[in-house]
C-alpha positions in Angstrom: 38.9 37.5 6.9 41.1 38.3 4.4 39.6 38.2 0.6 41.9 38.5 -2.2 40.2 39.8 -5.6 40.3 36.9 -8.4 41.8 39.0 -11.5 44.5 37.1 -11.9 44.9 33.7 -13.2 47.9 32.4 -11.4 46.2 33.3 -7.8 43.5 30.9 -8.9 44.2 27.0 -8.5 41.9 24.0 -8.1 41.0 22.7 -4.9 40.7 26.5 -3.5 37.0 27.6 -2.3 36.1 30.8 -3.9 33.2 33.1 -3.9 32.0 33.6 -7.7 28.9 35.4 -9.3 27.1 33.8 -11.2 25.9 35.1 -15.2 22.2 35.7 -14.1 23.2 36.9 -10.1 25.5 40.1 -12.3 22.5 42.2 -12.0 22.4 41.6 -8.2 25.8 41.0 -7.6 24.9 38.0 -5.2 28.2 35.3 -4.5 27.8 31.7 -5.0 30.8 29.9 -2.9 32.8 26.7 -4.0 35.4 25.1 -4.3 37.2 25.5 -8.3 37.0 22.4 -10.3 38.4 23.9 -13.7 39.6 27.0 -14.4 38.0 28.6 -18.0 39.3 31.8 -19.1 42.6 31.7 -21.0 44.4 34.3 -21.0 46.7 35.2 -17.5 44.2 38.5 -16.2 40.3 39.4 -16.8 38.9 42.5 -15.4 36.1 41.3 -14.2 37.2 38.0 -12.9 38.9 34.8 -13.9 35.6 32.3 -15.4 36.5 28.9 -13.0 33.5 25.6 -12.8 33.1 25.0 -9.4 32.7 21.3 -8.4 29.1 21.9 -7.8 28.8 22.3 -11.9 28.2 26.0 -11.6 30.1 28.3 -13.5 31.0 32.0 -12.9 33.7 34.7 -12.4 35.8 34.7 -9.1 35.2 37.8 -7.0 37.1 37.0 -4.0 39.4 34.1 -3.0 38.4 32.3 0.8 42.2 31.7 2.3 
């Protein structure tokens, strides 16, 4: 499988299923999957993840992009 690293905010659209952490899984590191509903941060890089809200409600910064 073939994971793409979600730094970028042009890589990221709605609709794609992404694997996130969560703010209280940072410590662990564990991924929550989804699919992106909105995408949060602004500006067009983040160094540790573009912030998206999955459709489930959760929010969190993209790890890795699912293709």
């Amino acid at each position: 499988m073939n994971l793409i690293n979600g730094q970028a905010r042009s890589s990221i659209k709605p609709g794609m299923i992404v694997l996130i952490v969560l703010k209280q899984d940072q410590g662990t590191g564990m991924l929550t999957k989804g699919v992106v509903r909105d995408i949060l941060t602004k500006s067009p890089t983040h160094p540790h993840g573009i912030k998206v809200r999955l459709e489930s409600g959760a929010v969190g910064r993209v790890k890795e992009i699912v293709p």
